[in-house]
N, C-alpha and C positions, 0 to 999 in steps of 0.2 A: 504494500500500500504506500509507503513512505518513499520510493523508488516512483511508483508511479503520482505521485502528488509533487516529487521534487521535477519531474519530467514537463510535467505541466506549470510550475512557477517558472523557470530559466529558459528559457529558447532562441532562435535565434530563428526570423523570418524572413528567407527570400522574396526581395520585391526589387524588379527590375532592376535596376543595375546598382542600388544600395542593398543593404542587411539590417533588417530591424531586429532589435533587441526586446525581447520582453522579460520583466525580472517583477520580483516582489519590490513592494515600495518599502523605502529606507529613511530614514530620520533626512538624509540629504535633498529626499522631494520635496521636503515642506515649499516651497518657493514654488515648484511647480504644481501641487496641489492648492496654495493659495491661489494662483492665477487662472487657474479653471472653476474653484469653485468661487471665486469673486465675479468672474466675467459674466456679464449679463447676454454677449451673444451665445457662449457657450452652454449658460444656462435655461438659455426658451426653452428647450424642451423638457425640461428636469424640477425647476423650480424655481424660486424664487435665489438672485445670487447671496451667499453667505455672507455675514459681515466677520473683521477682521477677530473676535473670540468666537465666533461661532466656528471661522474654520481651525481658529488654535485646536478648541475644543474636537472636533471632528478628524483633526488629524492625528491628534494620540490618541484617540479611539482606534482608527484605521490603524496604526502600527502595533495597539495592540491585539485589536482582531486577526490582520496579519500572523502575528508568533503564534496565538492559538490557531491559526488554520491549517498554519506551515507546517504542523505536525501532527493532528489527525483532522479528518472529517466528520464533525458533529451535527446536527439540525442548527440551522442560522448560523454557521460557520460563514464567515466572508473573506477570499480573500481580494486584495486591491494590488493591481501588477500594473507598472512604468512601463510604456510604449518610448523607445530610446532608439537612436540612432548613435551605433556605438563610432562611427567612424567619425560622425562629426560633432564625438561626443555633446550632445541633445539629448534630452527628454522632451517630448512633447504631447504626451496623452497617459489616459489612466483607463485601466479596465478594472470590470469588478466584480468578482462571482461571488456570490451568494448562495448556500446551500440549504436547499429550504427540505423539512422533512416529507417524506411520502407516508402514505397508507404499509408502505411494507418496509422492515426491520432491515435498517444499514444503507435504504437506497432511496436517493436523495432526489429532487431537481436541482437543475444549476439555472441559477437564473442572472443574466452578465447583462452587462450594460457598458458603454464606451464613449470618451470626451477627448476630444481633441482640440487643441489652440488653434485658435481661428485660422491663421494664416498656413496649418498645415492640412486646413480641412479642403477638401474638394479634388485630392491628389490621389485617392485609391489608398491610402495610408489605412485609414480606419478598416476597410473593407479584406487588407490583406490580412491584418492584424486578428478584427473580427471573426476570419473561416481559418485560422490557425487557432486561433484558441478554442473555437467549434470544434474543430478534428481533436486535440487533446481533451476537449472533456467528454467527447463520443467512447473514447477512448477507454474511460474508467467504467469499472464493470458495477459502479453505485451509482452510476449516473442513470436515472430515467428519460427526463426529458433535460433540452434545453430552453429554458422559457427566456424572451426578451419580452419587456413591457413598453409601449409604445404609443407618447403623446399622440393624440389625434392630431393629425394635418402635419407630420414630420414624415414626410413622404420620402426622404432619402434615406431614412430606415425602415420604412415600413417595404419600399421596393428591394432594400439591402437581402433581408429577410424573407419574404417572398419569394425570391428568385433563387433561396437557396436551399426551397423547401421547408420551410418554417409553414404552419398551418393556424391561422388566426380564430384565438376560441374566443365568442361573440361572449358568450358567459362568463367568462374570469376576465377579458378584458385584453388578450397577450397572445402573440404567439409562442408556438409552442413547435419543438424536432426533438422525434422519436428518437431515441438510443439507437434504434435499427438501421435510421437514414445513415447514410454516408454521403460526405461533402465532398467532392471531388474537382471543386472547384482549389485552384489555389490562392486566388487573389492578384498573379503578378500580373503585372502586364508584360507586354511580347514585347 
């Protein structure tokens, strides 16, 4: 299990002619976690933007949500992992799984969500980043579904999702992919 949770925290994601990095968040994001959850472009679809102790506050949650996730998987485990461009050493996005409990013993949903700094959105970044961490948590044999949750009229994830087989349940409000599916898409571009 611990083999397979560390596989899914550290990766490294090919996308066209860079290498993204995804890692667990570290005391050292706080600066990049302030700037995403303060930003109001990056917050439309999320909520309202944090004020400056609200994300003090939120961010030593998150690391240490973090340390307990990084070593087993519980109901409401979260973890939150840095989208990095290791070459040009960057940070510029944050993901976030959340393990929410199921009806059957030890097997979970993941339910993730994804922000990126404004200036690095609309590049395929999020999308390559987003079906790499689809394919590692397809991967885990506690995984049920994958569920993303999805403001109304945020149409660049609602088509992200869609197209990747993601199935929209009108009753909980989310899409949702089966453990079964496989994502065969890789995200790069050619």
């Amino acid at each position: 299990m611990t083999t397979m949770l560390n596989s899914l925290i550290n990766y490294d994601v090919g996308f066209a002619a860079c290498l993204l990095n995804v890692r667990l968040l570290a005391a050292v994001d706080q600066p990049l976690y302030r700037q995403l959850f303060t930003s109001k472009a990056v917050m439309q679809w999320i909520g309202e933007p944090l004020t400056d102790s609200q994300v003090t506050c939120s961010f030593a949650a998150a690391l240490k949500q973090n340390l307990a996730a990084s070593t087993k998987l519980m109901p409401a485990s979260r973890l939150f992992l840095v989208i990095a461009n290791p070459a040009a050493n960057t940070s510029f996005g944050l993901m976030a799984v959340t393990f929410n409990a199921t009806a059957y013993a030890n097997r979970f949903n993941a339910e993730i969500g994804i922000m990126l700094l404004p200036f690095m959105q609309r590049k395929g970044l999020a999308v390559t980043a987003f079906i790499s961490l689809c394919q590692r948590l397809l991967q885990l044999p506690q995984v049920i579904h994958i569920i993303c949750r999805i403001t109304d009229g945020n149409l660049a994830a609602i088509k992200l999702v869609s197209g990747l087989g993601f199935v929209y349940c009108k009753q909980d409000n989310y899409y949702k992919l089966h453990n079964n599916n496989k994502i065969t898409d890789t995200g790069c571009s050619a």
